[in-house]
DRENVEX-247376 format. One record per residue (C-alpha): residue number from 1; x, z, y. Coordinates in Angstrom, 3 decimals, padded with zeros to 6 digits. Each point is the difference from the previous one (the first is absolute). Layout:
N
[pt NUM,[X,Z,Y]];
...
//
This chain:
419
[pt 1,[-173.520,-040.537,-114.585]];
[pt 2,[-002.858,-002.191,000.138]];
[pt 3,[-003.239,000.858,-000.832]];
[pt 4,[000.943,004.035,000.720]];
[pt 5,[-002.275,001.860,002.492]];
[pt 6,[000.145,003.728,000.680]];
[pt 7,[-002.409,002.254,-001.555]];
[pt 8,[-002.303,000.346,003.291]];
[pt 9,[-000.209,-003.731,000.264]];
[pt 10,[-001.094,000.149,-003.893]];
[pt 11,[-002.914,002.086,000.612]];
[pt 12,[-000.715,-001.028,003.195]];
[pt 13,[-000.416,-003.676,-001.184]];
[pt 14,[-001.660,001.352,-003.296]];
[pt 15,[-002.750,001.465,002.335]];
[pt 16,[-000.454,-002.922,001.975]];
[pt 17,[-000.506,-002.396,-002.820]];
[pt 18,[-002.450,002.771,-001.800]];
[pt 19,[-001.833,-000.135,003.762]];
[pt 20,[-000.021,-003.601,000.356]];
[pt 21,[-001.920,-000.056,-003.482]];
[pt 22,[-002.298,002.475,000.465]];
[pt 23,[-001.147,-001.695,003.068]];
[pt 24,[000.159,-003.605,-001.044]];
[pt 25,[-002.640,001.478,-003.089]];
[pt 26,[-001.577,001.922,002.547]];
[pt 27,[-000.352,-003.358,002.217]];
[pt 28,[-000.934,-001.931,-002.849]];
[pt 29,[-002.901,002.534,-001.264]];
[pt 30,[-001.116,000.561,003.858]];
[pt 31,[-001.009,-003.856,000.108]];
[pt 32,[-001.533,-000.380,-003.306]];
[pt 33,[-002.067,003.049,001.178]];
[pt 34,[-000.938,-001.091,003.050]];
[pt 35,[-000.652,-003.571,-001.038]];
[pt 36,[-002.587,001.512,-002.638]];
[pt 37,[-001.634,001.766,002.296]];
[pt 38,[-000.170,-002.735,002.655]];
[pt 39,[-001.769,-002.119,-002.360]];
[pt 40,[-002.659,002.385,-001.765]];
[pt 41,[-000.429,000.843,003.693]];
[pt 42,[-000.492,-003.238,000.812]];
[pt 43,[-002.287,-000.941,-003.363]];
[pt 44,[-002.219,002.991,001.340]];
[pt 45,[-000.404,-001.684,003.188]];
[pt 46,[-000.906,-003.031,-001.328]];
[pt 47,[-002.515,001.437,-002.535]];
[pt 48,[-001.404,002.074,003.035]];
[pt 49,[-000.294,-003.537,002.019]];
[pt 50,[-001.898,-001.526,-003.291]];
[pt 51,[-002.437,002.854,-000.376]];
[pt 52,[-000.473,-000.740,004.308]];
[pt 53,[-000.939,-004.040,-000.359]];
[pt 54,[-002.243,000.706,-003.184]];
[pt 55,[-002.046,002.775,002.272]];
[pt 56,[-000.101,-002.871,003.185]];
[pt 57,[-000.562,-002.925,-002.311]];
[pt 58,[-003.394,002.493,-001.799]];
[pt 59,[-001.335,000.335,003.298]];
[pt 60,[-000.071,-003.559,000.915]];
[pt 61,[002.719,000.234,002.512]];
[pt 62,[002.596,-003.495,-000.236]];
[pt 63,[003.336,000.771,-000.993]];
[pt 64,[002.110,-003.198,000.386]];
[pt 65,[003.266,-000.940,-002.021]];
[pt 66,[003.352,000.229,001.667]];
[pt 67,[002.365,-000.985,-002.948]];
[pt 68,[002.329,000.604,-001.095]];
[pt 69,[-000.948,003.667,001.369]];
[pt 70,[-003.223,-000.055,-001.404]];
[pt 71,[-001.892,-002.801,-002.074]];
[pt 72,[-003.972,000.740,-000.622]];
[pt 73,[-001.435,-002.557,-003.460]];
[pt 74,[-003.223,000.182,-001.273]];
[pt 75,[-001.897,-001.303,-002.843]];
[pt 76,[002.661,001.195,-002.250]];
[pt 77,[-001.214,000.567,-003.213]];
[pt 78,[000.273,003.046,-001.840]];
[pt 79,[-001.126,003.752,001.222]];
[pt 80,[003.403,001.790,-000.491]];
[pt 81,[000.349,002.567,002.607]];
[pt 82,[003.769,000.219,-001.068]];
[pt 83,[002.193,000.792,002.786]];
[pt 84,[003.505,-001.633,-000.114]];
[pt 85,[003.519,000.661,001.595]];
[pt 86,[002.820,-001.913,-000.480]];
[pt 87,[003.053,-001.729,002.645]];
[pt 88,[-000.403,-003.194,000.496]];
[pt 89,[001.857,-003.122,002.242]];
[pt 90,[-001.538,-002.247,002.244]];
[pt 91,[000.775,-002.317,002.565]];
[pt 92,[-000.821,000.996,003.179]];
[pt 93,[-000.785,-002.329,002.624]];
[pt 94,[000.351,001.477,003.799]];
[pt 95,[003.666,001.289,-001.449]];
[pt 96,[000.307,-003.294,-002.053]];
[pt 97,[001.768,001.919,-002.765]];
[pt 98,[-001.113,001.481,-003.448]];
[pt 99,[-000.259,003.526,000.524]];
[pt 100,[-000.490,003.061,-002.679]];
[pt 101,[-004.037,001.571,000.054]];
[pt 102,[-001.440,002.236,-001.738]];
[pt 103,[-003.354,-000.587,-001.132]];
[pt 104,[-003.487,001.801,-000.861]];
[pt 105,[-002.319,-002.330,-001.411]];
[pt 106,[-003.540,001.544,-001.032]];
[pt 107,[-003.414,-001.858,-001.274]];
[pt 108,[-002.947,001.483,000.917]];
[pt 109,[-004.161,-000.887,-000.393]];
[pt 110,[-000.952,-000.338,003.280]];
[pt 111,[-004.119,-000.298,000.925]];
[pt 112,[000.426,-001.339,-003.346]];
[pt 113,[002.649,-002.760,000.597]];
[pt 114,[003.387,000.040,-001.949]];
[pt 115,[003.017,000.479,002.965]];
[pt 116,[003.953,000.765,-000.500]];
[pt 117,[001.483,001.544,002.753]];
[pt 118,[003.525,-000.229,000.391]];
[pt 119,[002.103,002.053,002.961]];
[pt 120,[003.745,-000.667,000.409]];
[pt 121,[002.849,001.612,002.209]];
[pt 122,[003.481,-000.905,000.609]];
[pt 123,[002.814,002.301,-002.343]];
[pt 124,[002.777,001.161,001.871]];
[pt 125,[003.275,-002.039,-000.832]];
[pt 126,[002.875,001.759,-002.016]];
[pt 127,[002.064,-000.841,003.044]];
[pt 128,[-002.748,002.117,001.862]];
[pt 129,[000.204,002.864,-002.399]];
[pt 130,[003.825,-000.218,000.333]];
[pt 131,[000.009,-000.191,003.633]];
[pt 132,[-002.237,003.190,000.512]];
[pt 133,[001.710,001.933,-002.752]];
[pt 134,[003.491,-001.419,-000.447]];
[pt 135,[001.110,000.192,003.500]];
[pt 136,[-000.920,003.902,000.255]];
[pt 137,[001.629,000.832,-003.267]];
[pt 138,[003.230,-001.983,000.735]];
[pt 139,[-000.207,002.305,003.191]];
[pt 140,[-000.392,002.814,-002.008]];
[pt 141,[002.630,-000.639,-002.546]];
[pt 142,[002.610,-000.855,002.633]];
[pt 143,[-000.834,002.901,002.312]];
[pt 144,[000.300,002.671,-003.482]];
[pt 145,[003.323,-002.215,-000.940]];
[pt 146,[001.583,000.772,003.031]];
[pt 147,[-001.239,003.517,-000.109]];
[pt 148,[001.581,000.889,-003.339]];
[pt 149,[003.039,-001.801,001.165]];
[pt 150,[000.015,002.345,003.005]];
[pt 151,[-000.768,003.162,-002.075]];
[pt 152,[002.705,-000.796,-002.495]];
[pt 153,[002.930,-000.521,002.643]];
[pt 154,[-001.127,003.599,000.944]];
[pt 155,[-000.049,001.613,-002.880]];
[pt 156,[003.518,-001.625,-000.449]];
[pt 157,[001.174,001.924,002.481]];
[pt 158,[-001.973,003.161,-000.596]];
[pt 159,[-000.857,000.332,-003.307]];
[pt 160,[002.989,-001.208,-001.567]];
[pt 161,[002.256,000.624,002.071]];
[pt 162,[001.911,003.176,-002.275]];
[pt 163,[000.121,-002.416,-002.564]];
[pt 164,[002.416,-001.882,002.158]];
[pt 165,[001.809,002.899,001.308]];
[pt 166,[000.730,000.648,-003.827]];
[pt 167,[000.983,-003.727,-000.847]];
[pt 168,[002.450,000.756,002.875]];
[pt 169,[001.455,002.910,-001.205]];
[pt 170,[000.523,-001.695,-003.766]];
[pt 171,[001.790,-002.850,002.168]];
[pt 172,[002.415,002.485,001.481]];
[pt 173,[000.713,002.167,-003.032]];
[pt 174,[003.802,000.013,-001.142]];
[pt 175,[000.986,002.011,-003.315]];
[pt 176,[003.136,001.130,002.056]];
[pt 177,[-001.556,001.748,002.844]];
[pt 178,[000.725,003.226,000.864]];
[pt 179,[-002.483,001.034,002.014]];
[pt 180,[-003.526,000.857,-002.020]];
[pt 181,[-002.809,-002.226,001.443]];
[pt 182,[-003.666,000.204,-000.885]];
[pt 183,[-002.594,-002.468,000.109]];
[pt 184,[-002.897,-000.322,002.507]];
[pt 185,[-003.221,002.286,-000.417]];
[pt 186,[-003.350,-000.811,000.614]];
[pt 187,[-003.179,001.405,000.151]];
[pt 188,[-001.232,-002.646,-002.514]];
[pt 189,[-000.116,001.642,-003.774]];
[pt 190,[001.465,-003.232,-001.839]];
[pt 191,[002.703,-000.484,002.700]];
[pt 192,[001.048,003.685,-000.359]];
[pt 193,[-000.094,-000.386,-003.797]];
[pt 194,[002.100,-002.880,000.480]];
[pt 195,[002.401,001.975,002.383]];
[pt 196,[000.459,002.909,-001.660]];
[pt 197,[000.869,-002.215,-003.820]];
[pt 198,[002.809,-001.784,002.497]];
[pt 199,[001.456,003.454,001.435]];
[pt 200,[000.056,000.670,-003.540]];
[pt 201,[001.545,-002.670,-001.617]];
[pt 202,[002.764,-000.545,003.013]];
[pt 203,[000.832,003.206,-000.437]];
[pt 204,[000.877,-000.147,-004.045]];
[pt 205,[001.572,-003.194,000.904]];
[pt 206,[002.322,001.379,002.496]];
[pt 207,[000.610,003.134,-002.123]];
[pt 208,[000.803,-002.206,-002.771]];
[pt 209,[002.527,-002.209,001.491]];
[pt 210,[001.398,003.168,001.518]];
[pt 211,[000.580,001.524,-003.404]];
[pt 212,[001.669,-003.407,-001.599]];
[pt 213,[001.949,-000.340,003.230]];
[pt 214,[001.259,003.452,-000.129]];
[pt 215,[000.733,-000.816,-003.953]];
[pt 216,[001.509,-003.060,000.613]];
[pt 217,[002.085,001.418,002.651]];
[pt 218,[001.182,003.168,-002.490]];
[pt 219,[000.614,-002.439,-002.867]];
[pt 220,[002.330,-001.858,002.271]];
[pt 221,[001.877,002.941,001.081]];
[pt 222,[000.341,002.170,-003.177]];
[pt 223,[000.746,-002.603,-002.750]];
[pt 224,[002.788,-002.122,002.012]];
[pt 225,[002.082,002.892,-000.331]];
[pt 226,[-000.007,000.639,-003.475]];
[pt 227,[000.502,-003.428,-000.742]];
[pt 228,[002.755,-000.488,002.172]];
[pt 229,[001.374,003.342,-001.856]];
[pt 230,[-000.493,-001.576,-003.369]];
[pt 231,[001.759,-003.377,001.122]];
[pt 232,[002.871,001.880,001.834]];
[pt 233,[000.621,002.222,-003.431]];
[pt 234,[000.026,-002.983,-002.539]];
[pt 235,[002.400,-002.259,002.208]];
[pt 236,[002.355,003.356,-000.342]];
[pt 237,[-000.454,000.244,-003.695]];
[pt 238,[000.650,-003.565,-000.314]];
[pt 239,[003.273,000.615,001.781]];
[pt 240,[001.060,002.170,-002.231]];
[pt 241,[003.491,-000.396,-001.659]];
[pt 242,[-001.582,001.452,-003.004]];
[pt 243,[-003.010,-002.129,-000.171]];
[pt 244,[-000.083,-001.713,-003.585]];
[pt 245,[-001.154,-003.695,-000.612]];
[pt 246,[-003.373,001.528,-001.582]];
[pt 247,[-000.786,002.360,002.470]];
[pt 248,[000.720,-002.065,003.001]];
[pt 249,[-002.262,-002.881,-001.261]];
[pt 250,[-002.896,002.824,-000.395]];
[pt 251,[001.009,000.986,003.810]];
[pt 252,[-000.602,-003.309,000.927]];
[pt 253,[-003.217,-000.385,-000.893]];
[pt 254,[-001.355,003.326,001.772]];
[pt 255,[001.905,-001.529,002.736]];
[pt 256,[-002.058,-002.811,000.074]];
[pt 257,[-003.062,001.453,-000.752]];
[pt 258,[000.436,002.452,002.846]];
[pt 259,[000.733,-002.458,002.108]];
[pt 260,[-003.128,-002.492,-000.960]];
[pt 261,[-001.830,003.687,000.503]];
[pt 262,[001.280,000.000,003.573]];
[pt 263,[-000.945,-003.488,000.755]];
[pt 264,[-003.837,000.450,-001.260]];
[pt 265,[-000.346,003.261,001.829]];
[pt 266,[000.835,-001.461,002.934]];
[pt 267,[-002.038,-003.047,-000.717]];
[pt 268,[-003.290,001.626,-000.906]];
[pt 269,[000.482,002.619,003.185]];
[pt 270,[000.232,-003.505,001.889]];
[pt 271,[-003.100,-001.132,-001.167]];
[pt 272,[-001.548,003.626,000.155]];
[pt 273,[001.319,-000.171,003.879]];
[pt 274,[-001.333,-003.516,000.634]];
[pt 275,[-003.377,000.579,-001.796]];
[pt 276,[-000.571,003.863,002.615]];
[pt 277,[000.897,-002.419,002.870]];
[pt 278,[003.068,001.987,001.010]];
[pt 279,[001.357,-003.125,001.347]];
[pt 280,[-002.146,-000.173,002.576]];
[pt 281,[002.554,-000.330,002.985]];
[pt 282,[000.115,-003.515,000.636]];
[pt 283,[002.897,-002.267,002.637]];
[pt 284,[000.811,-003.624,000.425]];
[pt 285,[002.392,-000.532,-002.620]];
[pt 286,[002.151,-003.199,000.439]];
[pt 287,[-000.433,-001.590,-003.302]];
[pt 288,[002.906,-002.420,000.241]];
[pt 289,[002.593,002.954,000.418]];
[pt 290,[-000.975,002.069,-002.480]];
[pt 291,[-000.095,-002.948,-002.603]];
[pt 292,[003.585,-001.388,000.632]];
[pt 293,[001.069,003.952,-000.402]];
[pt 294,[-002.139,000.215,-002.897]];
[pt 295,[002.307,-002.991,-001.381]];
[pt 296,[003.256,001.222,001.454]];
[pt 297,[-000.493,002.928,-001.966]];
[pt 298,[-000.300,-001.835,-003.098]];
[pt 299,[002.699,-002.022,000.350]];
[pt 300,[002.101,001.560,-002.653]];
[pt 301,[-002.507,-000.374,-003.027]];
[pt 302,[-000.570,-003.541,001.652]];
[pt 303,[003.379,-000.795,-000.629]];
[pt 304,[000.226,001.672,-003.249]];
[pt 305,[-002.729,-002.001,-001.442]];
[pt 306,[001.725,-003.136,002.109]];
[pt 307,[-003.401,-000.335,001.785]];
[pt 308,[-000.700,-003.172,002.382]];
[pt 309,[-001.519,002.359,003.091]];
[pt 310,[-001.482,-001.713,002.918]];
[pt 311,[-002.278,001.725,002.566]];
[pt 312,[-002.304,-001.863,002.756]];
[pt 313,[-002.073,001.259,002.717]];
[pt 314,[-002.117,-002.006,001.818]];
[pt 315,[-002.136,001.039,003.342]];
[pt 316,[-001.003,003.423,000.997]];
[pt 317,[000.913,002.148,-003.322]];
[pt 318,[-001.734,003.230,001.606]];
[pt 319,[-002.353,002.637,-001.425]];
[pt 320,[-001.453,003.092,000.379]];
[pt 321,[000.514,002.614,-002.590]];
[pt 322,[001.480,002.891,-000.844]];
[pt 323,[003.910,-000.808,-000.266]];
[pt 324,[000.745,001.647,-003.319]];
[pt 325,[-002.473,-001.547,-001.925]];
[pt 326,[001.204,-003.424,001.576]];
[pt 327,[003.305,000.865,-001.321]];
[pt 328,[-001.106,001.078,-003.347]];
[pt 329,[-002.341,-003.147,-000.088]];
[pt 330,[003.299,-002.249,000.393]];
[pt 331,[002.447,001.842,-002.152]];
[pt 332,[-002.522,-000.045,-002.744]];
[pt 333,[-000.868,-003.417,000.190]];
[pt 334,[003.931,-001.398,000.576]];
[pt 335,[000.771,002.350,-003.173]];
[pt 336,[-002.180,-001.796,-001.931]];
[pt 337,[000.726,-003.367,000.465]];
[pt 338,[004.030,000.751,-000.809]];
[pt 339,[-000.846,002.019,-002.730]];
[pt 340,[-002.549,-002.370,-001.770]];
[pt 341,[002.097,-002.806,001.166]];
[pt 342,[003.111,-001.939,-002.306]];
[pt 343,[003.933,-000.003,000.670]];
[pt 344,[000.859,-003.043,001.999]];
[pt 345,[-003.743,-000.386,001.261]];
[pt 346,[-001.445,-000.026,003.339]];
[pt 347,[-002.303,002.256,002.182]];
[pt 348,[-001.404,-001.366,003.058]];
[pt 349,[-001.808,001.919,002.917]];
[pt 350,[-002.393,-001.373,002.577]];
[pt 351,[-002.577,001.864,002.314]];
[pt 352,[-001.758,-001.411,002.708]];
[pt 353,[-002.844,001.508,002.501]];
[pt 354,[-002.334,-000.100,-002.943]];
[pt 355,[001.884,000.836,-003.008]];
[pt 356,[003.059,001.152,-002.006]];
[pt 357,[000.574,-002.177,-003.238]];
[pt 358,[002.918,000.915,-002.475]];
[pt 359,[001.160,-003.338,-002.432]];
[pt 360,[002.347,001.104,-003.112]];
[pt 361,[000.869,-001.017,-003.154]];
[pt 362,[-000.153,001.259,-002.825]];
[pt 363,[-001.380,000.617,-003.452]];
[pt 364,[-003.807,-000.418,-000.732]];
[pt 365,[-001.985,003.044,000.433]];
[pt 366,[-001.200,001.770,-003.230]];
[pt 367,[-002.801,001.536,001.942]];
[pt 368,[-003.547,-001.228,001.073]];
[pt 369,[000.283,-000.792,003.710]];
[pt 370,[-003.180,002.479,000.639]];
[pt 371,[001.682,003.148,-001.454]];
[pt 372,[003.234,-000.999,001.775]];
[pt 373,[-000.579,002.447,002.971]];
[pt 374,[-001.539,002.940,-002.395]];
[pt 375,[002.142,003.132,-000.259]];
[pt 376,[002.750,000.112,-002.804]];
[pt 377,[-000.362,-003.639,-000.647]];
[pt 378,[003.245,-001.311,-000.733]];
[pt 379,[000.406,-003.792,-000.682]];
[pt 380,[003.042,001.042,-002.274]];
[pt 381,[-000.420,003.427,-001.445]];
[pt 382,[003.770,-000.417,-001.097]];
[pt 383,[001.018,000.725,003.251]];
[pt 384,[000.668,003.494,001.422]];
[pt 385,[-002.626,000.573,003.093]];
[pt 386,[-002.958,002.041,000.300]];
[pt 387,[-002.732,-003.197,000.497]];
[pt 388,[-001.616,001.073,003.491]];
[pt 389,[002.165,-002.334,002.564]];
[pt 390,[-002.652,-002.901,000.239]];
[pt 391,[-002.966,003.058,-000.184]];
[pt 392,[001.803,001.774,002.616]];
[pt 393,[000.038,-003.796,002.004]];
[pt 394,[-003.520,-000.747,-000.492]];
[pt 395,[-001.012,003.459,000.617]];
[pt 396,[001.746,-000.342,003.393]];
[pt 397,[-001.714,-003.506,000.414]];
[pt 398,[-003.086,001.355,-000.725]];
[pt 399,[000.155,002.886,002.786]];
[pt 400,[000.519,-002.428,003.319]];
[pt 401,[-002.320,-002.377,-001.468]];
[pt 402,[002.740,-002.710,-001.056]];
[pt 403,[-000.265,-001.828,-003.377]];
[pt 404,[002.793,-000.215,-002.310]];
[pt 405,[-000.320,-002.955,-003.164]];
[pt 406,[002.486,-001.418,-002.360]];
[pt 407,[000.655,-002.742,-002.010]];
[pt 408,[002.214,-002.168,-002.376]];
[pt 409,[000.231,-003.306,-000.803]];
[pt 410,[003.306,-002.088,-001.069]];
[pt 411,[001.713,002.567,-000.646]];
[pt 412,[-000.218,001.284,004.019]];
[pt 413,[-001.259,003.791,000.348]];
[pt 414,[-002.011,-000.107,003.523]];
[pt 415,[-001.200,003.174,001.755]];
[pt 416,[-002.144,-000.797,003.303]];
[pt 417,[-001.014,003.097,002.415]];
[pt 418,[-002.728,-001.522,002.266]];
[pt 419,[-000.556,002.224,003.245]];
//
């Protein structure tokens, strides 16, 4: 996705911006330091050269002017012996350009005449000050940028690499493996922690789904028996020649509801079988086939209900799955469009490279199109089934990644798998 960096890249980026900061304040305090001590170094200087001309001008000695670095007045009036400093901007003639001084101006009462000396010196430029301290730093920064850069890729590979060799192992992991695998150590505490809570939880996982599986397995076995015994022993009581109206009408119904018993245990071990990933065995199953088999084996009801049934396959109709949940997939969703559907309406089947879509008529649904595919939702809970057909399709959907939707409109039931 966009935006999405791995967590090395996070910190490594995070500690590079936090870097470039630092220095950048760092760079900006260095030249606000230096350029305050340039200039009271500089003011010193120039107070130094004042206290020099007042001693040479005492003893008689001729100190001419040389603006704008130094200007000599006298006859000033006043006898302040106030020394000031300030910046100042002049226009300087040999480089024909106004040019930043800074300036020391004094009066003094000399041999008893009023004078005000005044000393300048050229200020460094900010371009100066950037050019002697800039240049280095940028050096600096890109030097330690390329440094951490360096130092991260290795740790990568050092440092973090169990972290990997775990991610790796989560990445392989299957529920349904026999063989007991454990997770990388390392001599790292956290990464050990980390290693030892995966061992951990794998291993309840596994022994988990072992224990279901084996359940599921059991259940199977052990309760289609007796329910085949109990349906075997009423369809001989109901051919009894001594079977009364009454009694036969009771039989009936536990005949039903034995056989509605069979259907949902068979069902929910479906969906107990789909959900452990017992499936897993997967082949090329030619689509195309298996639907027009589907619908051969239908034909009877189809003709019963006097069903329009049309079937069209278009392009490559092939898939990879396991081949009795493709079955189941198509039985279950043919079964429901003929028995939802009206006598003397239509069903019509098309599937293409991309998708399976299933057009019938029929009544309107009495469900909510979400809770459609939820288990023992029946759209009409008149009808004798157990409610876990279209669960049992999306649950199927939902395990190769394929996305089953529905809807109705006109009076036109539509059921689209998309793979």
């Amino acid at each position: 996705m966009r935006g999405q960096m791995n967590l090395l890249q996070k910190a490594g980026r995070t500690y590079l911006v936090l870097t470039s900061l630092v220095l950048l304040g760092a760079g900006g305090l260095l030249y606000v330091s230096i350029k305050a001590f340039l200039v009271d170094e500089l003011t010193e200087g120039l107070e130094a050269s004042v206290t020099r001309i007042s001693s040479r001008l005492r003893l008689g000695e001729a100190v001419p002017s040389l603006p704008p670095d130094l200007e000599i007045e006298t006859g000033i009036e006043g006898q302040s012996k106030e020394t000031l400093a300030k910046d100042t901007v002049l226009f300087d003639y040999v480089q024909n350009e106004y040019q930043a001084f800074r300036e020391v101006s004094a009066t003094r009462t000399i041999n008893g005449s009023t004078v005000r000396i005044t000393v300048r010196q050229l200020l460094l430029e900010p371009i100066d000050y950037l050019a002697s301290i800039g240049i280095p730093l940028v050096f600096v920064l890109g030097c330690l940028l390329i440094g951490m850069t360096l130092i991260n890729r290795r740790a990568a590979r050092v440092v973090w690499q169990p972290f990997y060799g775990i991610l790796e192992y989560l990445k392989r992991f299957t529920i349904n493996d026999d063989e007991d695998m454990t997770a990388p150590t390392s001599d790292v505490i956290e990464f050990q922690e980390l290693s030892m809570a995966i061992d951990a939880l794998t291993n309840r996982i596994r022994s988990d789904y072992r224990s279901l599986k084996a359940f599921t397995e059991n259940a199977a076995h052990e309760t289609r028996t007796p329910l085949a015994v109990i349906q075997t022993q009423l369809d001989d009581m109901l051919q009894s020649p001594d079977m009364t109206p009454g009694l036969a009408q009771r039989l009936e119904k536990a005949s039903s509801a034995a056989w509605r018993l069979s259907r949902l245990n068979q069902a929910l071990l479906l969906l107990a079988k789909i959900g452990n990933d017992q499936f897993a065995s997967t082949v090329f199953v030619d689509f195309e086939t298996l639907l027009r088999t589907e619908a051969h084996n239908m034909e009877d009801v189809v003709e019963m209900k006097n069903l329009d049934l049309s079937v069209s396959c278009t392009g490559h109709a092939q898939r990879t799955c396991n081949p009795v949940l493709a079955e189941t997939l198509l039985s279950n969703l043919l079964g429901n469009a003929v028995l939802h559907n009206i006598d003397g309406g239509w069903l019509k089947v098309e599937m293409d490279e991309a998708r399976l879509t299933i057009r019938n008529t029929g009544p309107s649904p009495k469900l909510d199109t979400e809770t459609l595919f939820q288990r023992f939702r029946k759209a009409d809970p008149s009808r004798n089934s157990v409610g876990l057909g279209l669960a049992i399709c999306r649950t199927i959907c939902e395990s190769y990644g394929w996305r089953i939707t529905y809807s109705y409109a006109e009076s036109i039931h539509e059921l689209t798998v998309a793979f």
